[in-house]
KOLSE-699900 format. One record per residue: chain; residue in one letter; z, y, x of N, C-alpha, C in turn; residue number from 1. Coordinates in steps of 0.2 Angstrom, whole numbers, always signed. Atoms other than C-alpha are relative to their C-alpha. Example, Ala and Ser with C-alpha at 12.3 -4.5 7.8 and 13.67 -1.06 7.14 Angstrom:
2
 unit code   n_z   n_y   n_x  ca_z  ca_y  ca_x   c_z   c_y   c_x pos
    A    a    +0    -6    +4   +39   -22   +62    +0    +6    +4   1
    A    s    -1    -6    -4   +36    -5   +68    +3    +5    -4   2
***
This chain:
131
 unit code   n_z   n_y   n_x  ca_z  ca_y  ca_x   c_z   c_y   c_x pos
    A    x    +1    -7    +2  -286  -107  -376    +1    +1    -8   1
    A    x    -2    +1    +6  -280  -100  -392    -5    +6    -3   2
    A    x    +7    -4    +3  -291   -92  -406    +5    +6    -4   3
    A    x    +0    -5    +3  -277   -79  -409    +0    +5    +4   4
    A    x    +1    -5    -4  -278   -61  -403    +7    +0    +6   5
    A    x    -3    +0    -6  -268   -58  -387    +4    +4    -4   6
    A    x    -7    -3    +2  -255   -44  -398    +2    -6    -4   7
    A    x    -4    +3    +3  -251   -59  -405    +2    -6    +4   8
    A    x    -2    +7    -3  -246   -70  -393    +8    +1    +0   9
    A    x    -7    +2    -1  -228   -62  -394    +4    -2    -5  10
    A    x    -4    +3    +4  -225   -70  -409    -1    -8    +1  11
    A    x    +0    +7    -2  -222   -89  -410    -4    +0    -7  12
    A    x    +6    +5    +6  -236   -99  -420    +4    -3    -4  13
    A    x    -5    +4    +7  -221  -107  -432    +2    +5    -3  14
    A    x    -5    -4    +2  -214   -90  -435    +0    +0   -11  15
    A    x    +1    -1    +6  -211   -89  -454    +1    +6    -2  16
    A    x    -1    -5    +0  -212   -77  -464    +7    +5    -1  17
    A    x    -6    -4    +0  -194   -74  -470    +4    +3    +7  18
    A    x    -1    +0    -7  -191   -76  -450    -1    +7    +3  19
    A    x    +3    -3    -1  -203   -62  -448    +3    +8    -3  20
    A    x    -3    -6    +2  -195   -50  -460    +8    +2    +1  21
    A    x    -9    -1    -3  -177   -54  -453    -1    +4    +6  22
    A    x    +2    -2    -5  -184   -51  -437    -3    +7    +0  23
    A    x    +0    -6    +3  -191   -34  -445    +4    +4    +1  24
    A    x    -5    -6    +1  -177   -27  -450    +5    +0    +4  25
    A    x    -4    -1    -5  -167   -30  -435    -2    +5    +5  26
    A    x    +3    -4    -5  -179   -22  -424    +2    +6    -2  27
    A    x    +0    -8    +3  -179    -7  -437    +7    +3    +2  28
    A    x    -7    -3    -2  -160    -7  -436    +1    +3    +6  29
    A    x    +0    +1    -7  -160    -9  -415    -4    +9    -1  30
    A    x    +5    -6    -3  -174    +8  -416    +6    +4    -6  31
    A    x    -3    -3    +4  -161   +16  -428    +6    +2    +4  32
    A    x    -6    -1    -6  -147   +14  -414    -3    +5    +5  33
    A    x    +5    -4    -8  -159   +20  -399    +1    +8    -5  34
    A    x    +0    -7    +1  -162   +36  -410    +7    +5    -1  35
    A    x    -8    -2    +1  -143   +38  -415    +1    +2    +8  36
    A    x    -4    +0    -7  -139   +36  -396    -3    +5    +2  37
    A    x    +2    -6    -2  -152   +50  -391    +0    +4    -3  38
    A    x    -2    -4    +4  -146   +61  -404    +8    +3    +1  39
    A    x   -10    +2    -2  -125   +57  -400    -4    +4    +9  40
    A    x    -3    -2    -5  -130   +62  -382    -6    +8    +2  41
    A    x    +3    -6    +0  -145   +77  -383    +5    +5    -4  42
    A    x    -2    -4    +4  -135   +86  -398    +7    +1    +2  43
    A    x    -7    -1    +0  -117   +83  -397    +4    -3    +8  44
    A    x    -4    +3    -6  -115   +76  -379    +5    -3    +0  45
    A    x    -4    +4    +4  -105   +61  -387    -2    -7    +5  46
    A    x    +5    +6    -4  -107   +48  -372    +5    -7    -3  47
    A    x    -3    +6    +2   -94   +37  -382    -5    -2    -5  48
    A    x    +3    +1    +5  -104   +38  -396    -7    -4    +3  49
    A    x    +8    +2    -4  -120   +36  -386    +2    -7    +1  50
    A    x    -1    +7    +0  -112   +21  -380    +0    -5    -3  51
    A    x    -2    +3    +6  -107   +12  -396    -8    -1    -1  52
    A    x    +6    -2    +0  -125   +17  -400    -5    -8    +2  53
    A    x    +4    +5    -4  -134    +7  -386    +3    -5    +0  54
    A    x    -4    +7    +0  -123    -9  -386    -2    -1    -7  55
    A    x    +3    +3    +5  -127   -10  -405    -7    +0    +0  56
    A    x    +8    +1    +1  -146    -8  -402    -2    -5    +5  57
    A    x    +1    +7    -3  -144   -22  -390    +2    -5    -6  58
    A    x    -2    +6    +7  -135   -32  -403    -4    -1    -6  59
    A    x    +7    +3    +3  -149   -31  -413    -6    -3    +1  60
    A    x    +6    +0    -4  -164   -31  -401    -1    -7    +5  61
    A    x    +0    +6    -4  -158   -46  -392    -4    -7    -5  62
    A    x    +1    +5    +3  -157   -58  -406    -7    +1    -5  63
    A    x    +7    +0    +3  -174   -50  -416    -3    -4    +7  64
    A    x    +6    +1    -6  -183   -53  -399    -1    -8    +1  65
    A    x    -2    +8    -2  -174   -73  -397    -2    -5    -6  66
    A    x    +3    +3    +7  -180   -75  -416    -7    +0    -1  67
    A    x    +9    +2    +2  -199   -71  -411    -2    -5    +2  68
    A    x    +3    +8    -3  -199   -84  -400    +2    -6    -1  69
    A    x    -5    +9    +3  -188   -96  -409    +3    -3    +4  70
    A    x    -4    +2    -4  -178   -98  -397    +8    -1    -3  71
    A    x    -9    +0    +4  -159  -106  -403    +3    +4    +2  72
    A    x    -8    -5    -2  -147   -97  -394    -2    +7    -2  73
    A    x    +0    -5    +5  -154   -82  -404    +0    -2    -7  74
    A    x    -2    +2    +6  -152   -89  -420    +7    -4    +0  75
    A    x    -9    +0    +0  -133   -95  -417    +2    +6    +4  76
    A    x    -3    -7    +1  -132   -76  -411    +1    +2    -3  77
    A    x    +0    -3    +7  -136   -68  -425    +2    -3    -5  78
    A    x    -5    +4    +6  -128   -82  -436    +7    +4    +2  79
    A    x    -8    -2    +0  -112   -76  -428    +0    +8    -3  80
    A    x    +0    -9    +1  -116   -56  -430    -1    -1    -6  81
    A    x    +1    +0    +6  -122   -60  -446    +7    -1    -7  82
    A    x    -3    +0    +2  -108   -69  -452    +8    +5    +3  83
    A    x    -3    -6    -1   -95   -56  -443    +0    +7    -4  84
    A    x    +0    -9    +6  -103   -40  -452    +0    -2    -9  85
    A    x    -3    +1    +7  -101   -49  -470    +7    +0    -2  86
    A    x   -10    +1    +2   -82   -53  -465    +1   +10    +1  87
    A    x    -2    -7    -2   -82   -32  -459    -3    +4    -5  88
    A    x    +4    -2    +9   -92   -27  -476    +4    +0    -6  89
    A    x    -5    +1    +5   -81   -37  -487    +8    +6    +1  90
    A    x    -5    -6    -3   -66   -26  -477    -2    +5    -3  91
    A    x    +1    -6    +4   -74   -11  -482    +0    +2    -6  92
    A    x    -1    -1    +6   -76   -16  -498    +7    +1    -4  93
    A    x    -7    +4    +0   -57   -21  -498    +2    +9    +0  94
    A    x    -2    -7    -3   -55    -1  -491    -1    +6    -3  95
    A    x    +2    -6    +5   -64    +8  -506    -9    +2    +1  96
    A    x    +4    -5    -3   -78   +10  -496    -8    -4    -6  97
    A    x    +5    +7    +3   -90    -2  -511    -6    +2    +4  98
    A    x    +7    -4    -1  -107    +8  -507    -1    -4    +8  99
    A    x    +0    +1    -9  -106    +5  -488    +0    -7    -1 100
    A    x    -2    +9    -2   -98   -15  -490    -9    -2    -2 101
    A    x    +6    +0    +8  -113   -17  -504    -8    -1    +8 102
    A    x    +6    -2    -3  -125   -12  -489    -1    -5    +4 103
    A    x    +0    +4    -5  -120   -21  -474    +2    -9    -5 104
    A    x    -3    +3    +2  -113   -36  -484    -8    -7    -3 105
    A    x    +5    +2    +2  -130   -40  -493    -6    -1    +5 106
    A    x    +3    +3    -4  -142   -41  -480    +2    -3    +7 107
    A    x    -3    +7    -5  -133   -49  -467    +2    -6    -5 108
    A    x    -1    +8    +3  -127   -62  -480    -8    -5    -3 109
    A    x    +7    +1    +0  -145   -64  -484    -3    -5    +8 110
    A    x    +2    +4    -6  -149   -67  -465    +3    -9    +3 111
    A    x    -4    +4    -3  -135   -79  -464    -2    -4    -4 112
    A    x    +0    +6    +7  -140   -91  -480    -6    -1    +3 113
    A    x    +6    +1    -3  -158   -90  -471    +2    -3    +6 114
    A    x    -3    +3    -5  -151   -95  -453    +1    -8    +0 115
    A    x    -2    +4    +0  -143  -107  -461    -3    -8    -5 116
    A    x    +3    +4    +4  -155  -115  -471    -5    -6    +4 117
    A    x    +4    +4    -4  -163  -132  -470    -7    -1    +3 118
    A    x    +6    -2    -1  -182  -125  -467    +1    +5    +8 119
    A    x    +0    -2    -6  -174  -115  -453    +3    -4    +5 120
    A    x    -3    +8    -3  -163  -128  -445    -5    -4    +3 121
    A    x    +5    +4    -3  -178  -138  -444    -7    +4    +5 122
    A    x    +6    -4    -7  -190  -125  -435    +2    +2    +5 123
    A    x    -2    +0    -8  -177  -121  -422    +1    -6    +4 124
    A    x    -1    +7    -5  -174  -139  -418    -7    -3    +3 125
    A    x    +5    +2    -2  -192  -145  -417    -7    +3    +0 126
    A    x    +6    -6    -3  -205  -133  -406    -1    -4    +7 127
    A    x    +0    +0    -8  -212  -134  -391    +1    +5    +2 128
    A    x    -1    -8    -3  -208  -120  -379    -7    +2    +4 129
    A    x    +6    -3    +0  -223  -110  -379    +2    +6    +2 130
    A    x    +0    -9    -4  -226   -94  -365    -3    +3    +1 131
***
């Protein structure tokens, strides 16, 4: 029996907390898509856009969820999206767009120095798998 409360069981007992706020802002991004996609398709009945929408709030929502439970194969997810949208950042910067790259550029290269760092390295390698 565990002495934390039950809404806490969907986090993992090692979670850290930079882990935590990565896992944050992912979510927040993923609930930013969801509402874009129900806007793209009540306002301007944009089912491509709606589409793009939901496919990036899965590519958020997958690997925060695979990051609560410290599962790897979410963390070499998001390692690739992470480093992916620094290389499509840097392009934008490349394109005029600085403000934009500056945005995407800096907190995914963040996630990715974190991912890649020795303290997390070592708490995805050795866990128990907790359900």
């Amino acid at each position: 029996m565990s002495d934390r409360p039950r809404w806490m069981t969907i986090f993992h007992p090692d979670l850290t907390w930079p882990l935590f706020v990565i896992v944050g802002y992912l979510f927040l991004v993923a609930i930013g898509n969801l509402l874009a996609a129900y806007n793209n398709l009540v306002s301007q009945s944009n089912l491509v856009m709606t589409f793009g929408n939901l496919i990036s709030m899965l590519l958020y929502a997958l690997p925060a969820y695979g990051l609560i439970k410290l599962k790897p194969w979410a963390r070499f997810l998001e390692l690739a999206l992470s480093i992916l949208s620094v290389i499509l950042g840097i392009v934008l910067m490349l394109q005029g767009m600085l403000g934009m790259g500056v945005l995407v550029v800096v907190p995914h290269g963040l996630i990715a120095i974190y991912l890649l760092s020795d303290t997390c390295r070592k708490l995805f390698a050795i866990k128990p798998d907790i359900q």
